[in-house]
KOLKOLBA-914151 format. One record per residue (C-alpha): residue in one letter; x, y, z. Coordinates in steps of 0.1 Angstrom, whole numbers, plus 2048, in hexadecimal, padded with zeros to 3 digits. Example, Ala and Ser with C-alpha at 12.3 -4.5 7.8 and 13.67 -1.06 7.14 Angstrom:
<recs>
A87B7D384E;S8897F5847;
</recs>
This chain:
<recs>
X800800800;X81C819808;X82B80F7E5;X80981B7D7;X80B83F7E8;X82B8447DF;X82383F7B7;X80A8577BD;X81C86E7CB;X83A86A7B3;X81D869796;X80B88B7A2;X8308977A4;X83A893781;X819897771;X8178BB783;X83A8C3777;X8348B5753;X80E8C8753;X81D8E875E;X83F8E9748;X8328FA724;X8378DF705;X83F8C371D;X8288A771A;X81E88E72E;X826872713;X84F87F716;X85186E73A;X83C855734;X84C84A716;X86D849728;X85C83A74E;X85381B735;X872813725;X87D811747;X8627F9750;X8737D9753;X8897E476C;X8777F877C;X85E7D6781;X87B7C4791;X8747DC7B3;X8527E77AC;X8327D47A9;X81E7DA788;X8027EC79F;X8198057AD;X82B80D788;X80480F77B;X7FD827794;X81A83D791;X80B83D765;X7E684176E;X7F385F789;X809873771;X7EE871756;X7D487E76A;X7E989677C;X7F38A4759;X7D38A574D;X7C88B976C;X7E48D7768;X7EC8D8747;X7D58F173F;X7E7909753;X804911738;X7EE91771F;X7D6930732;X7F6945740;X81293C727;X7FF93370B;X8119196FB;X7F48FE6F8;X7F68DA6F0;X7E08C06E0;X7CA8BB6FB;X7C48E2705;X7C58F46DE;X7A38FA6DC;X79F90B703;X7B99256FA;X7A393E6ED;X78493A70B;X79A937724;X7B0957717;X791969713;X788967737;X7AD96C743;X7AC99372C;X78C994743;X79E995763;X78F971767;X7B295E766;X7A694D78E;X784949782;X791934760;X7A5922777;X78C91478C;X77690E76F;X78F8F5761;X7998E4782;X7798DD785;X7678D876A;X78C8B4768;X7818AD787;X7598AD782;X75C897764;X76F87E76E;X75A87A78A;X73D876774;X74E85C760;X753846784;X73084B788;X724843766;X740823764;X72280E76B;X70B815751;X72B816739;X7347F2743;X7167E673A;X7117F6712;X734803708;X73E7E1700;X71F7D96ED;X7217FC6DB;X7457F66D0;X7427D66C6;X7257E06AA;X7398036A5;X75B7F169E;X7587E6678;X74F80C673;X76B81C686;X77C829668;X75A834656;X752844677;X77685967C;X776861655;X75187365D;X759882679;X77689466B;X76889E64A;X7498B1665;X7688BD67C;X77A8CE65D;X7598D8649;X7498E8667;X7678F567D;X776905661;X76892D65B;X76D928630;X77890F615;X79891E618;X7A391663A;X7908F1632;X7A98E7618;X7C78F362D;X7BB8E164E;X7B38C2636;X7D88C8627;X7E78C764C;X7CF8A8658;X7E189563A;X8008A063D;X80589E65E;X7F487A659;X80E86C641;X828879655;X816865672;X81784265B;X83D846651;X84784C675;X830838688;X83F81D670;X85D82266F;X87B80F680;X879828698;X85E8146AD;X83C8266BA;X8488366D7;X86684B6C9;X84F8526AB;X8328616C0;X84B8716D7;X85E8816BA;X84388B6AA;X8278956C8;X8458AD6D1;X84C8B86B0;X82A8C66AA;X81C8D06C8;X8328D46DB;X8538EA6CD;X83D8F86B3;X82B90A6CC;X84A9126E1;X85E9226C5;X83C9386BB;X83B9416DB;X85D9466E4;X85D96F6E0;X83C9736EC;X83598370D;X81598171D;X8069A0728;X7EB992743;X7D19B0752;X7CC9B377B;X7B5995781;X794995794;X79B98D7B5;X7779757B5;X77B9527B0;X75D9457B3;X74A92D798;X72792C792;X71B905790;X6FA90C77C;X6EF8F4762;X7048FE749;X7258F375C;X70B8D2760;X70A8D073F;X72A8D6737;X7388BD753;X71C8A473E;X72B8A971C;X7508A872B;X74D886739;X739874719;X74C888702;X76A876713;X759852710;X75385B6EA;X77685C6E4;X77C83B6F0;X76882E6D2;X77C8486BA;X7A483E6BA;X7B88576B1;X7A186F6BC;X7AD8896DC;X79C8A26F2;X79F8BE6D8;X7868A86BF;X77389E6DE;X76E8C06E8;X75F8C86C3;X74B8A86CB;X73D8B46EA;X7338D16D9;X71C8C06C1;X7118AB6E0;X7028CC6F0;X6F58D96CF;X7058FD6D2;X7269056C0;X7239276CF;X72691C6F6;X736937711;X758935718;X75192773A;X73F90B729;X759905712;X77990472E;X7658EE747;X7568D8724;X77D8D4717;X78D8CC73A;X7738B273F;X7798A071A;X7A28A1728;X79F897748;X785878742;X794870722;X7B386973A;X7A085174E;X78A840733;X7AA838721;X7B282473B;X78F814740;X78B80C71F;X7A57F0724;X7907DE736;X76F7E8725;X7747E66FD;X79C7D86FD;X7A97F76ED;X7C280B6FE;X7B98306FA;X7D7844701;X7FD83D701;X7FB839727;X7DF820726;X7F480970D;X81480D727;X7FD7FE744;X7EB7E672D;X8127D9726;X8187D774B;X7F87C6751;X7EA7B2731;X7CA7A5740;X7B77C3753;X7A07B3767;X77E7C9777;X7967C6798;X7AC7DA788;X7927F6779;X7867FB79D;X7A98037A8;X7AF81778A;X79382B794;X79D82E7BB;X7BF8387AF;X7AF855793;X7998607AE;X7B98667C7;X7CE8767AB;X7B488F79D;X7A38997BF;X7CC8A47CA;X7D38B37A3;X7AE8C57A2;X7BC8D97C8;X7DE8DC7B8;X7D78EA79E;X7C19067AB;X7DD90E7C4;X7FC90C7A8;X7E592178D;X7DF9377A9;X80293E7B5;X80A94178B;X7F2958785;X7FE96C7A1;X82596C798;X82496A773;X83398576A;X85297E77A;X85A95E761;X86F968742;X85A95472A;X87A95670E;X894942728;X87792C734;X86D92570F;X88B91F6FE;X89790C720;X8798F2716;X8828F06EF;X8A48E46F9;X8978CF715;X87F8BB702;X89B8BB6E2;X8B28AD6FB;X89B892704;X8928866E2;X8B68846D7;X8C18706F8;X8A28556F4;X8AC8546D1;X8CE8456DC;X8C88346F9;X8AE81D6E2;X8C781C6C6;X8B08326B0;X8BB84268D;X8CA86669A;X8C5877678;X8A5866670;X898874691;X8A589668D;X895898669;X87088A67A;X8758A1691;X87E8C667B;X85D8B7666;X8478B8683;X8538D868F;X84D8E766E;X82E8DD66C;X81F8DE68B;X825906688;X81090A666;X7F290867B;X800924691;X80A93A674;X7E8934663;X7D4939682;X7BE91667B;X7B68FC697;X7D88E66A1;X7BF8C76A3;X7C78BF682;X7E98B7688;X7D9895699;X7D8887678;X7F987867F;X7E285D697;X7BF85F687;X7CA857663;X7E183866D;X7C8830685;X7AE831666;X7C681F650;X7C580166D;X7A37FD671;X79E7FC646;X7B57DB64B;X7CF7F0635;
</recs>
């Protein structure tokens, strides 16, 4: 038992440090946690390494927001929240916005728990019709995504351009010799990460004296929000390939009003990121079908996840978010208070060559192709800042998983 508290605590620890460091995701440390993994099992049990995985991810999920509201440097998971969110910050909101995201994670994945019943007993059957159709369903949805997210035919061909690009470069990578888990983290870092970091590397952010309420108001539109959050999150367990920022466009259609308030939209988008996190692990159990690059290292670790392991999947989600939703009201808090005494330039350019750093040294240590890396990863850069420069959605970069993931279920 004391093994268990200590993952958590060492999980909660690295998630909040990988959440709250701009362009760092939470796949870099997992990535390298995992190649670890076999030593680390000769000391550990698998429980307590699945812990410290199912910690980190929720942990990240919780905080990670808080870069992109005070830094702005976003990442897959939070593109869409940047301009909501913003807007309330330029409103003196910035305590308010945090709360709203804290919990809004939190609410949602409490729903899910709640719900896990009634999603034991049909998500199974539902996936099992739905699977033949997978591909016909992701195709669909991302034609409606790019017809009806997209203000003219103009910025429709360009996202379409990107969703395929970035989508071959996706199925050369992904395989490649390089093997999945260089490939994603080359490439997740590539184009969301340092793409952002070098776009904002000469930026500095002029924040407004904030509010100094912090209160929420839970009226049925959080409700409803919190709602579409949490199925919006189960949706994407049907959808491979598909991440929070789709789910979030999802949840949208779910609550039949494109035009929501910014509240809405924060607490709607943290809920889709912070239950996606645990479905992804769920869904192991439920439909086979890890969700997330966490959920396939603990389905390595443990093959066969038995309904004695959801439960203490669940116990251990429910200890990690109820400590990240507190942390990271307090940590946004003491940001928003001290922000402008970070010099964004160091900090920013400090990541790039952190995260650079770490690519290069996995690519070794696994006996990886140095220049093949290195070109992978220029690409990636490249063209994860065309979004940027052409002010269109960064979603579509997640062609790199949703085409190959396509390509799979078409028996290609």
């Amino acid at each position: 038992m004391i093994e268990i508290f200590l993952a958590i605590i060492l999980g909660i620890l690295f998630g909040t440090i990988s959440g709250i460091t701009p362009g760092l995701h939470v796949n870099t440390i997992g990535i390298i946690i995992f190649s670890f993994s076999d030593k680390l099992l000769n000391n550990n049990s698998l429980l307590s390494i699945c812990t410290f995985f199912i910690t980190i991810a929720i942990s990240h999920a919780m905080i990670e927001f808080l870069p992109s509201l005070l830094i702005g440097v976003p990442t897959e998971d939070t593109i869409l929240s940047i301009q909501p969110s913003h807007r309330l910050l330029f409103e003196g909101r910035g305590y308010e916005t945090i709360r709203l995201t804290s919990v809004g994670g939190y609410g949602s994945i409490i729903l899910l728990i709640i719900l896990m019943p009634l999603l034991m007993i049909f998500l199974p059957t539902i996936y099992n019709f739905l699977k033949e159709y997978i591909a016909f369903l992701l195709i669909i949805t991302m034609v409606l995504i790019l017809y009806f997210y997209n203000n003219n035919n103009t910025q429709r061909l360009i996202s379409a351009l990107i969703f395929l690009v970035s989508g071959i470069l996706g199925l050369f990578v992904l395989n490649s010799n390089l093997g999945s888990n260089l490939g994603l983290l080359t490439l997740l870092s590539g184009l969301f990460s340092v793409s952002n970091l070098i776009i904002s590397v000469n930026e500095e952010p002029k924040i407004p004296p904030q509010k100094e309420d912090k209160t929420i108001l839970i009226d049925k539109g959080f409700k409803k929000s919190i709602l579409a959050g949490s199925l919006s999150g189960c949706i994407l367990g049907l959808l491979p390939g598909f991440g929070p920022a789709q789910g979030t466009i999802i949840a949208q259609a779910l609550t039949l009003n494109k035009d929501i308030k910014p509240e809405e939209f924060i607490v709607t988008n943290s809920g889709i990121n912070v239950s996606d996190t645990l479905f992804s692990l769920i869904a192991i159990y439920l439909i086979n079908n890890p969700r997330s690059a966490i959920s396939m290292y603990i389905n390595y670790i443990i093959p066969k996840i038995t309904l004695n392991h959801v439960i203490f999947f669940i116990f251990v989600s429910l200890v990690s978010v109820s400590i990240a939703c507190i942390l990271s009201i307090k940590l946004g808090d003491y940001l928003l208070t001290h922000i402008t005494n970070l010099n964004y330039k160091k900090l920013n350019i400090t990541i790039i060559l952190l995260i650079t750093t770490i690519i290069l040294v996995y690519t070794i240590l696994t006996g990886g192709c140095v220049w093949y890396v290195v070109l992978c990863y220029i690409t990636s850069i490249s063209l994860g800042i065309l979004p940027n420069l052409l002010n269109l959605n960064k979603s579509n970069l997640m062609g790199i998983l949703i085409i190959p993931t396509i390509i799979t279920y078409l028996g290609f």
